[in-house]
VOMI-725711 format. One record per residue (C-alpha): residue in one letter; x, y, z. Coordinates in pm, whole numbers, padded with zeros to 5 digits, always signed. Example, Ala and Ser with C-alpha at 12.3 -4.5 7.8 and 13.67 -1.06 7.14 Angstrom:
BEGIN
A+01230-00450+00780S+01367-00106+00714
***
This chain:
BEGIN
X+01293+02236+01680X+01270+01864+01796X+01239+01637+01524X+00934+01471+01751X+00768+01790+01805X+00387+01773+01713X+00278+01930+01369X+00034+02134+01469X-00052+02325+01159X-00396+02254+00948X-00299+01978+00662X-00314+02091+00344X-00458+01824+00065X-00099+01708-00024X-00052+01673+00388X-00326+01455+00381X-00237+01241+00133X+00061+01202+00234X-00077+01101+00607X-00314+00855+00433X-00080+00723+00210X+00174+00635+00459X-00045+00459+00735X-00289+00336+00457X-00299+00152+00179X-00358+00497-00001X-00621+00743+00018X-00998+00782-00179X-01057+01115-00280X-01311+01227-00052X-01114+01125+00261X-00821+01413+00070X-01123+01614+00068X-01291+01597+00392X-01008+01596+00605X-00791+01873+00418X-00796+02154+00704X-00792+01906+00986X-00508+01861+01246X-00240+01528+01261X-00400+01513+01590X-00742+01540+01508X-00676+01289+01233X-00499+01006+01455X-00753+00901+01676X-00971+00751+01362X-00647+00583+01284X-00549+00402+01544X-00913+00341+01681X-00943-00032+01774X-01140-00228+01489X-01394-00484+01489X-01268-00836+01369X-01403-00915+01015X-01613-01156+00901X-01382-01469+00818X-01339-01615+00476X-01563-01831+00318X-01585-02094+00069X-01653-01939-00295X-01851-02275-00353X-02038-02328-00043X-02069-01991+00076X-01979-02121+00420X-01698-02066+00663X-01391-02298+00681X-01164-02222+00930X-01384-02383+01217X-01434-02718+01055X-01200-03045+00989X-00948-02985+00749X-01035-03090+00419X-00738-03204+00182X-00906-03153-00141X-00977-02823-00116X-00678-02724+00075X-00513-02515-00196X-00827-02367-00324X-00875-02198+00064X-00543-02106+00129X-00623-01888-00183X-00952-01785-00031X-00742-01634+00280X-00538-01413+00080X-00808-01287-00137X-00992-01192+00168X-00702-01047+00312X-00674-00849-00006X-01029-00719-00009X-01012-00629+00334X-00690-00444+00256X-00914-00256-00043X-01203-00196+00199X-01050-00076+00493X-01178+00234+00648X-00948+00511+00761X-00735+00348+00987X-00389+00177+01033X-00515-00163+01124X-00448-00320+00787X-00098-00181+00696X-00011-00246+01092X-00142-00610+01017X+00086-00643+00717X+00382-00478+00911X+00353-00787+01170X+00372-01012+00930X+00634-00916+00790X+00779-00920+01115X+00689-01230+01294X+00709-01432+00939X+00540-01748+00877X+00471-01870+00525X+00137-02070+00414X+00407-02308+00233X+00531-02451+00564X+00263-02434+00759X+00051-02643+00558X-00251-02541+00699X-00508-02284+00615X-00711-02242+00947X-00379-02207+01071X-00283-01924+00860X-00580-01802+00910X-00551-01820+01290X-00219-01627+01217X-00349-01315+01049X-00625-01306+01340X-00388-01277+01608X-00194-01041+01415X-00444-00799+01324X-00563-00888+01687X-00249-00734+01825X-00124-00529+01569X-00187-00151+01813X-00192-00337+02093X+00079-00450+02354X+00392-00542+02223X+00495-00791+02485X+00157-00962+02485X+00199-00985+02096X+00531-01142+02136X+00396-01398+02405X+00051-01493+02157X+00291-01544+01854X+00513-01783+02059X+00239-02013+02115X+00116-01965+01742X+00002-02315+01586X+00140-02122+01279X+00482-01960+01391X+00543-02294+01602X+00516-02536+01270X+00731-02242+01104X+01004-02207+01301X+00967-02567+01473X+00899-02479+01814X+00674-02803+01824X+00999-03020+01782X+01163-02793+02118X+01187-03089+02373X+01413-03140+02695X+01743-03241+02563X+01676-03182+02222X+01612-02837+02196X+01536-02691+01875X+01705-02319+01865X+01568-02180+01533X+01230-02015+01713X+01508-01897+02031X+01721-01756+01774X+01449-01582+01558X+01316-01430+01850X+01619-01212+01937X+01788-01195+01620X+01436-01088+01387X+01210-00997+01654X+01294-00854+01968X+01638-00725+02028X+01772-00714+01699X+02136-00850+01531X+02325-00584+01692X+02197-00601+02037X+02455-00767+02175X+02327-01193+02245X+02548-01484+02237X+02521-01824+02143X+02473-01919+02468X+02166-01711+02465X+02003-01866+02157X+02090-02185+02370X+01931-02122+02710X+01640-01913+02520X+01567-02251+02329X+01551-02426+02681X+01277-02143+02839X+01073-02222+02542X+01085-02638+02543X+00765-02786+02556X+00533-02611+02310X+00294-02814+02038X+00030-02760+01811X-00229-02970+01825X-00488-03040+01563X-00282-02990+01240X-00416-03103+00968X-00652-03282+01128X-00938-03379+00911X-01147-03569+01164X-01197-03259+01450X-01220-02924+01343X-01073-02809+01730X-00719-02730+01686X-00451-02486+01896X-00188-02491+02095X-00055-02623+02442X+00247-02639+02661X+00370-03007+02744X+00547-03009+03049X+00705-03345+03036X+00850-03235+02722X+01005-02923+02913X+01410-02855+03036X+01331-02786+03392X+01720-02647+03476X+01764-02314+03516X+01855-02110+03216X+02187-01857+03251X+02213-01602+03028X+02534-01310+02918X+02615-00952+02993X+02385-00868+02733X+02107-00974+02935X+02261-00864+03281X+02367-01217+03332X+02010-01325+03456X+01902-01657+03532X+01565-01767+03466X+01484-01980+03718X+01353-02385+03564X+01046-02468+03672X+00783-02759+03687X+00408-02803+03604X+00116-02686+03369X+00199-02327+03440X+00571-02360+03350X+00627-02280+03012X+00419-01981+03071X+00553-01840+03332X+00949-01878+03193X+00822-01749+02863X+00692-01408+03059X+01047-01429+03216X+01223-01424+02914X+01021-01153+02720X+01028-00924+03071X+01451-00995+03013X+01477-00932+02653X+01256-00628+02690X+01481-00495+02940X+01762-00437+02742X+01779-00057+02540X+01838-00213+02258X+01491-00401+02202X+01248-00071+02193X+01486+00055+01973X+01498-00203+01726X+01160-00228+01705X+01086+00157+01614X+01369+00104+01378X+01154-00153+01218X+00860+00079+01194X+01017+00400+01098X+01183+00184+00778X+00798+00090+00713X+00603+00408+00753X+00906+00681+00690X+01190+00626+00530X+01490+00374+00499X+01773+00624+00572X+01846+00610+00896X+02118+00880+00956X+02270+00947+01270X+02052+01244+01328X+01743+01054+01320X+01874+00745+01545X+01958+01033+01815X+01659+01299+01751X+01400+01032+01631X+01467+00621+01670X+01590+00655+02055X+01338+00921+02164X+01099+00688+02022X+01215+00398+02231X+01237+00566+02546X+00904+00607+02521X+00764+00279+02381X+00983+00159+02711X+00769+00442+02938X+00433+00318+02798X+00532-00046+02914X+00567-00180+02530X+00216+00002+02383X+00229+00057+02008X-00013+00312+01982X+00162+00593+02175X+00476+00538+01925X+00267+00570+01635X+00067+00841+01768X+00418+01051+01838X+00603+00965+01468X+00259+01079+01250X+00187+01360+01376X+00605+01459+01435X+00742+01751+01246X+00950+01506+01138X+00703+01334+00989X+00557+01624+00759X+00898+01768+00643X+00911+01798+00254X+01178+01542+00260X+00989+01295+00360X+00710+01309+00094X+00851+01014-00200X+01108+00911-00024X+00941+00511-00022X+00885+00294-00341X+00597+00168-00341X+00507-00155-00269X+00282-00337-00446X-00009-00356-00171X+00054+00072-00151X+00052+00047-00536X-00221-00210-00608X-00492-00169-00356X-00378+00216-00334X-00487+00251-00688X-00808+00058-00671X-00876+00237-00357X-00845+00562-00515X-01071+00463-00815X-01354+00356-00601X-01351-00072-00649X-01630-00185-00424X-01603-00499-00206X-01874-00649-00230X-02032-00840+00052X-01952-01178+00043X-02293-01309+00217X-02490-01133-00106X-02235-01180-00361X-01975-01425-00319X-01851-01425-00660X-01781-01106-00735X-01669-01115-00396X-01358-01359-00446X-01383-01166-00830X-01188-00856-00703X-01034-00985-00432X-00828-01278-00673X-00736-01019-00915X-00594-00759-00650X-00384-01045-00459X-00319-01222-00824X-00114-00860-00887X+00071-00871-00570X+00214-01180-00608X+00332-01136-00971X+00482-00844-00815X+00602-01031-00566X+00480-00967-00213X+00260-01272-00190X+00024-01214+00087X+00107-01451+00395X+00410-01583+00225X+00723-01324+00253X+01031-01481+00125X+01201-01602+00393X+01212-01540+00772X+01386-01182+00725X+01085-01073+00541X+01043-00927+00212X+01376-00790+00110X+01245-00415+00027X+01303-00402+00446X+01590-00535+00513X+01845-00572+00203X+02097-00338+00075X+01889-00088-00117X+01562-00084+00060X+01292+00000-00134X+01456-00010-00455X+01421-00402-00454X+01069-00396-00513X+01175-00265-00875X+01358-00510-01112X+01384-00621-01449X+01016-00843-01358X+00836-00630-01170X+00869-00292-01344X+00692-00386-01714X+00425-00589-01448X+00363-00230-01273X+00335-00070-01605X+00096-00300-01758X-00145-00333-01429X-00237+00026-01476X-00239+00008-01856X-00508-00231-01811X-00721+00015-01547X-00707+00264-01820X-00790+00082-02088X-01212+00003-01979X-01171-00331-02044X-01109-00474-01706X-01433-00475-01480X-01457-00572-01170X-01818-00616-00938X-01909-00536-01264X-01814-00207-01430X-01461-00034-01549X-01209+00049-01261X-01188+00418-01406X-01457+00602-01564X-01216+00896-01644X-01467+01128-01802X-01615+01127-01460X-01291+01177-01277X-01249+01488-01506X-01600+01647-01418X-01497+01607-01081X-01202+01827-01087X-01226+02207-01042X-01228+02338-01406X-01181+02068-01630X-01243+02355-01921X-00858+02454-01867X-00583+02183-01963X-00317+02320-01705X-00515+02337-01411X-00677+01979-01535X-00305+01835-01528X-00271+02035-01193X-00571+01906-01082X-00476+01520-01165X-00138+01499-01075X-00189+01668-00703X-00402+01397-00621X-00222+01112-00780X+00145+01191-00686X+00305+01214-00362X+00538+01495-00497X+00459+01796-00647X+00606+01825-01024X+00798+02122-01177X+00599+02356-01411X+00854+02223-01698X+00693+01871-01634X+00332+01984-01601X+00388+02240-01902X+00489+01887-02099X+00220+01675-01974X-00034+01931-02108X+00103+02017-02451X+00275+01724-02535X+00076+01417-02342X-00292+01570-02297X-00311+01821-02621X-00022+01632-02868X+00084+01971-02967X-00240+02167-03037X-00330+02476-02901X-00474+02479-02566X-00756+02655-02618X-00931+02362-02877X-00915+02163-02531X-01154+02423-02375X-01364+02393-02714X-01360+02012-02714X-01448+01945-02352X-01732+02247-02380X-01824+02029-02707X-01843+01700-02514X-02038+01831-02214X-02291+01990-02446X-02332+01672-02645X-02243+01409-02404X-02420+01119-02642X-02210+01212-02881X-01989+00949-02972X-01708+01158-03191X-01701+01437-02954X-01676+01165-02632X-01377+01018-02789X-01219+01311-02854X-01155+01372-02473X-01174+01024-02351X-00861+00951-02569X-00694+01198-02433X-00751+01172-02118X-00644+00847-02116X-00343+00887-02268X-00279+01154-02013X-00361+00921-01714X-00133+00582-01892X+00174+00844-01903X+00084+00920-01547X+00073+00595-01385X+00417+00487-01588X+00601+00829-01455X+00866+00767-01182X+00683+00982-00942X+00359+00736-00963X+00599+00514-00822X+00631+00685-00483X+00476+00723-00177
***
């Protein structure tokens, strides 16, 4: 059996989950429900249909748009928050499809930060084009983000003159984006890359007169020579050239070059299989699953899609093995748990405070957290996806008490947001198949909140111990029966909702709540 074999077998619930989980931001329960029975393949093309751009941000005072007008200095701050809660909502309202984790990939990828940039409509911009190309072409991607007003005040491509060429964007570009560190380019690469690429500004920035702002290509301010490049890159010269259509033109040169070389497809499905699958990238799976994988991102002339398509619905994919082998992050562990509870969006036009309400409190626990939307550490990234240890980084000595106390508070009913308690667990219960029985309730539960399935020692100890403190487990059957008979009753309510809840804190603080 090929490890990139489709999985053509009917998903089971936990198959689902696990398919949502991975290219989402998690699952609701009735997208486990409707689509348990369904085919990977019937379930992709919802996934990776194109989606409609979004509404853009607005102004939690004014109720108006921002990003097309002058940029105002006052307020600067305040909207650069207003992008990432927006962001964050439209993480928590996405529909079933990858567009949103892709988005989030990319940036991660082609890093900018709002700190340097210094610009909201430029940010902004940024997470357009991203989400813009995020299943779409990857060479087209990589020629958009080049002439970024974001990425070129980033990595200062706008400072990349004739005889004074700036190499941090060159150098980026091969080392982070395209080919990778171990593909292979020299110095002298970075060098002659940084002359293709002279000649690029943003204009606009900052600008709080015009509200027009973008990008352009200069060519006095371009190396006209030609530009000679190693082995690695089969010692091609891209040929210097003059005029308005210059910088474009050596720019598709040097993306058709880098993109030539084995290494680049490669690197990139890396990239993605250490996103969606797993960090361990054993020998096995470069030869059976990372090079198949970029032979045929290379066939399909740099597509995303087809990639994507071929790794979720793999065999590979669905083995066991696969299921909690990723940490969560704390977009898959935030948003994935106020997806799962049901926390509307609501529509900014009609309610713009409630609006900004839920989306500040979901981005406010990813930053403490610390995967602060639009603002990754550094230019590698956040360090779950590239250090020593993978995953693992996202828990420390910070961030674990901060995980346990976010869903302490969802538990607790005190927390509302657009206006009533994340989890109304009573509900939850009634929904499950026989809530009357404490085993198959902890069954029930722990299916659909864990991406593993527990041992019967652990479930056995969830019911007696957790749900039941010790009594029998037939005075759960008589107190729920009690409580649905007398729902207004206020001793008899508590008596389950206590429990309950205490079942679902011990849940969300269990190791396995922290994988995907």
């Amino acid at each position: 059996m090929a490890l990139l074999d489709a999985y053509t077998q009917p998903l089971t619930a936990a198959q689902v989950a696990h398919l949502i989980r991975r290219t989402t931001f998690g699952p609701t329960p009735e997208q486990i429900k409707t689509n348990t029975g369904k085919t990977a393949s019937q379930l992709l093309p919802a996934l990776l249909a194109d989606q409609p751009t979004p509404p853009p941000p607005l102004d939690a005072v004014t109720a108006t748009t921002f990003h097309d007008q002058p940029f105002d200095m006052t307020n600067a701050g305040k909207r650069t928050g207003y992008v990432k809660s927006w962001w964050a909502n439209l993480m928590l309202g996405q529909p079933l499809s990858l567009l949103e984790k892709m988005t989030l990939f990319w940036s991660n990828h082609f890093v900018t930060n709002t700190a340097t940039v210094d610009d909201y409509r430029y940010s902004y911009r940024y997470n357009t084009l991203l989400r813009q190309h995020a299943l779409g072409n990857f060479k087209a991607f990589a020629i958009a983000i080049t002439q970024d007003p974001a990425m070129l005040r980033f990595l200062n491509g706008n400072q990349n003159v004739v005889g004074k060429a700036n190499e941090n964007y060159a150098r980026e570009l091969q080392e982070l984006f395209t080919i990778g560190r171990n593909g292979g380019y020299t110095e002298d690469d970075v060098r002659a890359a940084a002359k293709v690429l002279t000649g690029w500004v943003d204009t606009g920035y900052r600008d709080a007169t015009n509200a027009t702002f973008s990008s352009t290509f200069q060519p006095n301010r371009h190396d006209t020579t030609a530009k000679s490049f190693s082995t690695t890159y089969r010692n091609t010269v891209i040929k210097g050239r003059s005029g308005a259509n210059a910088g474009l033109d050596e720019l598709n040169d040097l993306l058709d070059m880098i993109l030539l070389n084995a290494e680049t497809p490669r690197y990139i499905c890396r990239r993605l299989y250490r996103w969606f699958v797993n960090s361990d990238i054993t020998p096995t799976i470069e030869t059976n699953v990372i090079q198949p994988l970029g032979d045929l991102f290379r066939k399909n002339n740099f597509e995303i899609k087809p990639v994507l398509r071929t790794l979720f619905q793999s065999q590979h994919f669905f083995d066991e093995s696969i299921r909690g082998a990723i940490i969560k992050s704390p977009t898959d562990l935030v948003v994935g748990t106020l997806r799962f509870w049901g926390v509307p969006v609501p529509d900014p036009k009609q309610a713009i405070t409630t609006f900004y309400q839920v989306g500040n409190y979901a981005y406010a626990r990813l930053k403490e957290q610390q995967q602060d939307l639009l603002d990754p550490p550094n230019v590698f990234g956040w360090t779950a996806y590239y250090q020593t240890g993978y995953y693992q980084q996202w828990i420390n000595s910070t961030t674990l008490g901060l995980r346990g106390s976010f869903s302490d508070t969802l538990t607790t009913g005190n927390l509302k947001l657009a206006g009533k308690p994340v989890i109304d667990v009573l509900a939850y219960a009634k929904s499950l198949s026989d809530p009357t029985i404490a085993g198959k309730l902890v069954d029930d539960m722990t299916t659909h909140l864990l991406a593993v399935s527990l041992s019967q020692a652990q479930k056995d100890f969830l019911t007696d111990t957790v749900l039941l403190s010790s009594i029998p487990r037939y005075e759960w059957t008589g107190e729920w029966n009690d409580y649905v008979r007398n729902p207004n009753d206020t001793a008899k309510k508590q008596a389950v909702q206590l429990k309950l809840t205490n079942l679902l804190q011990y849940i969300f603080r269990m190791a396995e709540y922290q994988i995907a």
